[in-house]
N, C-alpha and C positions, 0 to 999 in steps of 0.2 A: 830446160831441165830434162835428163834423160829418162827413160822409163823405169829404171831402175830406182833410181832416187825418189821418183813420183809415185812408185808404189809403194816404197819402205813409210815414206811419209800417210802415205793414207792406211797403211797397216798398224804403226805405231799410233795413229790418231784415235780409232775404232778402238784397237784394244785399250789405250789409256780411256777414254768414253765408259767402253765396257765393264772398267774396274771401278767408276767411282758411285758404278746404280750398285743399288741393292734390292731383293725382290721386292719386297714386300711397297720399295717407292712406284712400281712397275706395276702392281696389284696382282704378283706372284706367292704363290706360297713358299715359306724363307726354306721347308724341308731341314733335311737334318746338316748335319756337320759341311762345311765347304772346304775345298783344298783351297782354293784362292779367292782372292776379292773380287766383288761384284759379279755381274752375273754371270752363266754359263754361255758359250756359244749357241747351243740349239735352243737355250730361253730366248737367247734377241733374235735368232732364226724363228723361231713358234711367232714371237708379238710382230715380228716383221712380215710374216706369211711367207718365208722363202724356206727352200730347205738349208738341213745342220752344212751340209755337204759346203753348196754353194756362199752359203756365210764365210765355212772355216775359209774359201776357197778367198776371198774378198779380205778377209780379215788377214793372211797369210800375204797378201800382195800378190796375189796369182793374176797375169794378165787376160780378165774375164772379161767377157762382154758384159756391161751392165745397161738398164734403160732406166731415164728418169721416174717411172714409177714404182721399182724396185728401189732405189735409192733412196726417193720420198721416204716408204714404209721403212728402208732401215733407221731414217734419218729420224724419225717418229718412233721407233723403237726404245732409241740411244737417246732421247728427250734431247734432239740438238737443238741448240738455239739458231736464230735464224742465220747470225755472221757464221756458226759453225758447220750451215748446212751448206751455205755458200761455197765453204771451206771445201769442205767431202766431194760435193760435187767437181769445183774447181780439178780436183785430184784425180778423183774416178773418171771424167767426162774427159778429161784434161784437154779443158778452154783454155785457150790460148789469148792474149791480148799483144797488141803490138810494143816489141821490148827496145826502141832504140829510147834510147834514152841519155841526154847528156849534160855535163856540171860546167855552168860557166858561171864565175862571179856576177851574180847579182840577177839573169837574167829570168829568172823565174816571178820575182819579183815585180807584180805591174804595179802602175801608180795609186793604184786603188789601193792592194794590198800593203803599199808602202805607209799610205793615209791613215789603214786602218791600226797599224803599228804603233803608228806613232801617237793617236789617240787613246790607244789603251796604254798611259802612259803609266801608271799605276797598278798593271797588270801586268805580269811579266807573260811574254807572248814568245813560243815558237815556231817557223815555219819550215818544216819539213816535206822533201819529194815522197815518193813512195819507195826510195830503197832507205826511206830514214835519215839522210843527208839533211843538215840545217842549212836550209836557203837563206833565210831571212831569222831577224830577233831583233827587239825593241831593246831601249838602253836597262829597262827593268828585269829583261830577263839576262840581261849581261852582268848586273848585279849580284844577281843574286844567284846565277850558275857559274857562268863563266866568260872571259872575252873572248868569243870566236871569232871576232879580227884576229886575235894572234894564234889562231892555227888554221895550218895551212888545208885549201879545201877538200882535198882527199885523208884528211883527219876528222872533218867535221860529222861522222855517222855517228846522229845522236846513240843507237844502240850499244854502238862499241864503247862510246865515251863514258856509257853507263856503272860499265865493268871496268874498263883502264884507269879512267880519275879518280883519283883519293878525294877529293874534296865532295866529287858528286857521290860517293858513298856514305860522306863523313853527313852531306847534307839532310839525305829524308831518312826520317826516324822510323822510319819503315820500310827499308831500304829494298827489300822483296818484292812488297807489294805495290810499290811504286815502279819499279823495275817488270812487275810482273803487267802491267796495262801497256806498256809500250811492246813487250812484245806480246803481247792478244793481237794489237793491232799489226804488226808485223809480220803475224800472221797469217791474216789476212790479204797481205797485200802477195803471200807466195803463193794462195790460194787463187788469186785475182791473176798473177803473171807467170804460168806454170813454164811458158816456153824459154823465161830468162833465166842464162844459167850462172846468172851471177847471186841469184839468193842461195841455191846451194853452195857454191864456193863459199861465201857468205858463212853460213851457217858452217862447214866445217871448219874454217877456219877460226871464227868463235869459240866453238868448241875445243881446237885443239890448243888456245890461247888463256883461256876462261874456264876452269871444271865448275864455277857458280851458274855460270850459262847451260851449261851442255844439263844440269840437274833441271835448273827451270824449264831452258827448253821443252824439256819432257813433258812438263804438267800441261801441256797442250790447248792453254785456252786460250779462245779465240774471241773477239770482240772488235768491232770496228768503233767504237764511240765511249769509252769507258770512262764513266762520270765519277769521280774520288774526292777526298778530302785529304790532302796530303798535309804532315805538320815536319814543317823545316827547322833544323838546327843551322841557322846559320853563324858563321865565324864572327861575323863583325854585330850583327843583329840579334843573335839569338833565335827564342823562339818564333816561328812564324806559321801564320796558318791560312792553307790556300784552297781553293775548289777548282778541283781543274776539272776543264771543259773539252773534247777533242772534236773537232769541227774539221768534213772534207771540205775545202773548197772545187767548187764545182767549174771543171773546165779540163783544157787536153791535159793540163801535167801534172794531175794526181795528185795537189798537194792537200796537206792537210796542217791545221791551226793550232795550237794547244793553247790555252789561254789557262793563266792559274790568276782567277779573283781572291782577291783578301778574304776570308772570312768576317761579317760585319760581325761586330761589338767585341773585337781584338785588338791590338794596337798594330796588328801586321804591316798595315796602309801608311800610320805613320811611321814605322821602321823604314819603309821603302823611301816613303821621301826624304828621310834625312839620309841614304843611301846615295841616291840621285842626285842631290843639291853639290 
């Protein structure tokens, strides 16, 4: 990612951050009338101990020098959580992680992971790389999403599929906020691989495909693990109700787990199995 894009992005992050404090969550006094939301530059300058100067400078995407405990204090300012501060720094410091990275049928999948699939037979299970690519899925999650045997593997980026499919739209009845934890996490992972610059092409091309994206995109949060209760309309099943779980698995290719549990004392568990049978 070039430096241009990597400042834009930690500029628009800050100031989206900065607009959703308010003072008095800060232990500011609110004072009188505001031109705009949340708080003022020189306030999170003041609580961070830097000056207005060098915030605006930071917050404008000016290429400054910064040091981890400047960032800390902004990051403690901006009440970032911890995936978020991951995130800033990722941007500001711009850590670098090794980008090769590549999609072959099946190969990510070890026999473990395969094991582990197929016991959660009753849990619809996805496994994704870190650009979001569906490596692996159980027959439950084939059910009740969709069959990605039938498309082909440079179609399978769950993110896109989110926005493109009618069916996966039609499915969570909360279609925002289900959409909105995937990319928290997705986030994340641009904050973790600043030097690949396939997440920005990525991201504009989203954008210029998607104006539901390019809005979300905006609301800027970030999460590595975002714990939900999603409740599915499905076509064939109806209502359904799930807790989804988002698990890295730990190793070189960065995947990660989604696992969506039935909600107990629902009839979800037996939908599925007359789904499967």
């Amino acid at each position: 990612m070039n430096d241009e894009i990597r400042l834009r992005a930690l500029s628009e992050f800050l100031k989206t951050k900065r607009s959703k404090l308010q003072p008095q969550m800060v232990g500011l006094p609110t004072g009188g009338r505001r031109r705009t939301l949340g708080l003022r530059r020189e306030e999170v300058a003041q609580l961070a101990g830097v000056s207005t100067t060098w915030y605006t400078w930071l917050e404008q995407g000016r290429d400054i020098k910064v040091s981890i405990s400047v960032l800390e204090a902004v990051s403690d300012a901006l009440r970032l959580s911890k995936d978020e501060k991951k995130y800033v720094f990722g941007l500001a410091l711009e850590e670098t992680h090794n980008t090769e990275i590549t999609i072959e049928e099946g190969e990510l999948i070890t026999p473990s992971l395969e094991k582990i699939l197929k016991e959660l037979k009753y849990c619809p299970t996805i496994i994704t790389d870190r650009r979001c690519f569906i490596v692996g899925w159980n027959e439950a999650a084939a059910q009740v999403f969709l069959n990605f045997n039938l498309l082909p593997l440079e179609n399978r980026n769950l993110i896109e599929l989110l926005f493109a499919r009618k069916e996966l739209k039609a499915l969570a009845v909360n279609w925002e906020h289900f959409v909105q934890g995937f990319l928290s996490i997705f986030r994340t992972y641009l904050g973790q691989y600043m030097a690949d610059d396939w997440y920005s092409h990525f991201i504009q091309q989203m954008g210029d495909k998607y104006p539901d994206f390019q809005k979300m995109w905006k609301e800027s949060e970030v999460s590595s693990a975002p714990e939900v209760m999603i409740e599915f309309r499905h076509s064939k099943a109806g209502k359904m109700l799930y807790n989804l779980s988002s698990l890295q698995v730990h190793g070189a290719n960065d995947l990660r787990c989604s696992i969506y549990t039935p909600v107990d004392g629902t009839e979800t568990e037996e939908k599925l199995k007359q789904l499967i049978k």
